[in-house]
C-alpha positions as CSV (number, residue, x, y, z in Angstrom):
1,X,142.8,84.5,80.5
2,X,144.9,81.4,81.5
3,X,147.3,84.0,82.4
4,X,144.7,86.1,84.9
5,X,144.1,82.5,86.0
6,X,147.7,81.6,87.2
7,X,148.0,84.7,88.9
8,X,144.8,84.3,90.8
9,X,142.8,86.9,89.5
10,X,139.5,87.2,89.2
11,X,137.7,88.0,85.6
12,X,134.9,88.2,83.8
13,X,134.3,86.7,80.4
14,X,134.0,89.5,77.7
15,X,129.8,88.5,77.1
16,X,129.1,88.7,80.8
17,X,131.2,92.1,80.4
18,X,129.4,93.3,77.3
19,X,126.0,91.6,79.3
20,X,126.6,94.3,82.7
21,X,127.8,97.2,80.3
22,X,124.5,97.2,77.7
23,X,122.3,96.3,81.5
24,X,123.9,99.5,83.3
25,X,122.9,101.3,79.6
26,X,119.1,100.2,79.5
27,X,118.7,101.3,82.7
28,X,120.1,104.2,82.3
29,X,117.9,105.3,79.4
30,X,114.9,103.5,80.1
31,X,112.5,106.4,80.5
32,X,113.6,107.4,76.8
33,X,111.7,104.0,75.7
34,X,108.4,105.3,77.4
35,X,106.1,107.9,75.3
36,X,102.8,108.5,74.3
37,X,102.4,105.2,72.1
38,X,103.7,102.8,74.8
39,X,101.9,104.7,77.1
40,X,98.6,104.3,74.9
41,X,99.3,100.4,73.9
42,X,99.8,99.9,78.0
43,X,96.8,101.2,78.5
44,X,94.6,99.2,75.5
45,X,96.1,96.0,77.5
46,X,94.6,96.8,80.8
47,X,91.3,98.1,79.6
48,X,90.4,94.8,78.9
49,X,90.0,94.0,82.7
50,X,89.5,97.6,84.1
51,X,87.5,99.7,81.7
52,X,86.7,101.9,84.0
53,X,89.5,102.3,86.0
54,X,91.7,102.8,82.3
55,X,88.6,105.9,81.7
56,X,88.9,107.6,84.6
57,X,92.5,107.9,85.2
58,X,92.4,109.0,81.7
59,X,89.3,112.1,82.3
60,X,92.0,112.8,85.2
61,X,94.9,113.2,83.3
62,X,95.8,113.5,79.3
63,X,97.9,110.8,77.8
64,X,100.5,112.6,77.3
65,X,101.0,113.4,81.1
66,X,100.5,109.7,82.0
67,X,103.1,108.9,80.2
68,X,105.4,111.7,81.6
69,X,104.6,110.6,85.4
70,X,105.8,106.7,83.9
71,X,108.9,108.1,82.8
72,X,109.5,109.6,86.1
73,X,109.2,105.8,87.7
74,X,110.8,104.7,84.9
75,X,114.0,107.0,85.2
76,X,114.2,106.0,88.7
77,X,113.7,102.3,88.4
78,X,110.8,101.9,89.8
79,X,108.7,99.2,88.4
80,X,105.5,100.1,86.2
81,X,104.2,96.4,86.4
82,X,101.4,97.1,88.5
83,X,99.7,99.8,86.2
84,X,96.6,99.1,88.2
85,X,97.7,100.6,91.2
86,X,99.2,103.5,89.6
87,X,96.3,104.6,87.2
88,X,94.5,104.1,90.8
89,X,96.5,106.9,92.0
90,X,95.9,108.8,88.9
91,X,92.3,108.8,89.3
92,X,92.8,109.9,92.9
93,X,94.8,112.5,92.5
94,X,94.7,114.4,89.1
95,X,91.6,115.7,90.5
96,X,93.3,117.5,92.2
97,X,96.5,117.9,91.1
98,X,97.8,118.4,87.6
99,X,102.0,118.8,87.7
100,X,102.9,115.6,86.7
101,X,106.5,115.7,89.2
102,X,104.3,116.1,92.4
103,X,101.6,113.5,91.1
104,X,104.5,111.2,90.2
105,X,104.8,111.5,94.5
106,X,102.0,110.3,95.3
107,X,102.2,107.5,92.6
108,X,105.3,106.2,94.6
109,X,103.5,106.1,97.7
110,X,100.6,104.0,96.0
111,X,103.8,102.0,95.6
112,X,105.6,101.6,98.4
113,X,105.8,97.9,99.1
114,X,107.4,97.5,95.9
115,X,109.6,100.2,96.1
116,X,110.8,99.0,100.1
117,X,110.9,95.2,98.6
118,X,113.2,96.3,96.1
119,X,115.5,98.2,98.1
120,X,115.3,96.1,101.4
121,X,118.1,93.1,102.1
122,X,116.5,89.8,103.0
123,X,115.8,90.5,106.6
124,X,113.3,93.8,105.2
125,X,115.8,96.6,106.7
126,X,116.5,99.6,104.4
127,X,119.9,101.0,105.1
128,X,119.4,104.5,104.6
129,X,121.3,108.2,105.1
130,X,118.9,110.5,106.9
131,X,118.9,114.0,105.6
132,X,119.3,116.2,108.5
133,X,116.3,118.8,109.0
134,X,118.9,121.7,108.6
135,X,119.5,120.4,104.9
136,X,115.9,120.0,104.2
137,X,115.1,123.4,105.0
138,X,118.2,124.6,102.9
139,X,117.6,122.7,99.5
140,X,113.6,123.7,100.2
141,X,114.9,127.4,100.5
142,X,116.6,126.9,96.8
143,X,114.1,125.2,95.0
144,X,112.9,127.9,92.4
145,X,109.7,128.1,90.5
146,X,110.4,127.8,86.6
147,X,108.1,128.2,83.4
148,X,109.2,124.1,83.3
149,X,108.2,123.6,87.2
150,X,109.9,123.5,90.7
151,X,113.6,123.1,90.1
152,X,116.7,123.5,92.5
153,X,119.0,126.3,92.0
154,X,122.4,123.9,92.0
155,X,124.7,126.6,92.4
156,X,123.8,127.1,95.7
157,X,126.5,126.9,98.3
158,X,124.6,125.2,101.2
159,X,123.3,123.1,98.2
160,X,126.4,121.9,96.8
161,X,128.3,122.1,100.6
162,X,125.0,118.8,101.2
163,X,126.0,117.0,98.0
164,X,130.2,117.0,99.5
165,X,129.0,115.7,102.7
166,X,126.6,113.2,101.1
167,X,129.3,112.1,99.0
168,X,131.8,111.4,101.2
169,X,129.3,109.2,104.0
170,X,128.5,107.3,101.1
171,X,132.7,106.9,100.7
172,X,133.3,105.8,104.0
173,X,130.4,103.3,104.7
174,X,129.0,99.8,103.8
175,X,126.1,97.7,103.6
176,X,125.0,94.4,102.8
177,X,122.0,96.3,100.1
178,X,122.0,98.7,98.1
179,X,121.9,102.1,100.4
180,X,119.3,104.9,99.7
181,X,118.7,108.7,100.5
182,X,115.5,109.4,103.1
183,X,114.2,112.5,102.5
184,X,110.7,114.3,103.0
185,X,108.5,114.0,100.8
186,X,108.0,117.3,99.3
187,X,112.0,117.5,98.8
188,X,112.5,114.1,98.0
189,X,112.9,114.9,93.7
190,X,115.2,117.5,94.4
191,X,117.5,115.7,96.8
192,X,117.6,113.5,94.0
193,X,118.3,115.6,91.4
194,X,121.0,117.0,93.6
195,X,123.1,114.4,94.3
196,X,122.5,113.2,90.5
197,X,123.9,116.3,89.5
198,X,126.9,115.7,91.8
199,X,127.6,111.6,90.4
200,X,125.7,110.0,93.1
201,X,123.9,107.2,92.1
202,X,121.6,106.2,94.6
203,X,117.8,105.7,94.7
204,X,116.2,109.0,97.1
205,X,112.7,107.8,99.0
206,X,110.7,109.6,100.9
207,X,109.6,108.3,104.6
208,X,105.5,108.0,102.5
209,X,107.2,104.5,100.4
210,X,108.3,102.5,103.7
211,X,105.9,100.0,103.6
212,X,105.4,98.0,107.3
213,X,106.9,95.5,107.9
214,X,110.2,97.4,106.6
215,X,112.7,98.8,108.7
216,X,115.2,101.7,108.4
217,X,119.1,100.9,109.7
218,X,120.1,104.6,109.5
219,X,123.9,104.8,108.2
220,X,124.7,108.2,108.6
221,X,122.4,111.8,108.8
């Protein structure tokens, strides 16, 4: 260390090392830490203040998909804090819809603000790469209905030509927070899983969670 000090380079200590390392992990696997128990315990907290909010999300849903549609926040790092709001949506929706990936949509938009605040710099802008129409309509062509659900074909040229090009504007560009992915809404998981598939880390929204008072700075399309 004296020696990295001499030479005017920059370090870390080991424990703020093994501190970003087991961070980057937890984040990572997050969503493995969510089942049917914490789902249930989350719930027994609430119920204390909204009964019948905690009820009727739960005649709209099972458990067990409750606690699949928190995963899916979960695996995305979206925040599952406000549990009011989200059982809200539940109630709402699983009425009327029961696959837990498209629910899980309309969940984020019940979240928005805290999805924009959390990606936003400290003047509110988003910096974000726009998915151009043409590659909307292409990834929408390959999505393929499975006995699991919706699911992308990812061997699909135009598919994988879309995850080169994303890669490489995310390569030669910069911003002062952390960029995302804009896509529509009913492509938005599959853009994601896309570019997930391909090593891009970055967090996909869908034009529905911009909150106002946000702005988009568009870096590339």
């Amino acid at each position: 260390i004296p020696a990295l000090t001499e030479a005017g380079l920059t370090y870390l200590p080991p424990i703020e090392v093994a501190a970003r390392w087991i961070t980057q992990a937890l984040r990572l696997y997050a969503d493995h830490f969510v089942g049917i128990q914490e789902t249930r315990h989350l719930l027994m907290e609430l119920e204390g203040d909204y009964a019948d909010l905690v009820r009727e999300a739960q005649e709209a849903l099972p458990l067990q998909k409750i606690a699949e549609i928190l995963r899916r926040l979960v695996a995305e790092n979206v925040p599952i804090r406000n549990l009011r709001i989200i059982l809200e949506a539940i109630a709402d929706w699983g009425q009327k819809e029961q696959d837990t990936a498209v629910l899980s949509e309309h969940v984020r938009v019940s979240l928005k603000r805290q999805i924009s605040f959390r990606l936003a710099d400290h003047n509110r802008i988003i910096a974000a790469y726009l998915l151009q129409p043409s590659a909307e309509s292409a990834i929408r062509a390959a999505v393929q209905n499975l006995p699991t659900g919706a699911g992308l074909n990812l061997s699909d040229p135009e598919c994988q030509a879309i995850a080169a090009q994303i890669k490489k504007v995310v390569s030669d560009t910069t911003a002062e927070a952390l960029p995302v992915v804009l896509a529509s809404m009913d492509v938005r998981r599959h853009v994601r899983g896309l570019i997930l598939h391909h090593g891009i880390e970055l967090p996909v929204i869908s034009y529905q969670e911009l909150a106002s008072g946000f702005n988009v700075q568009p870096l590339a399309t």
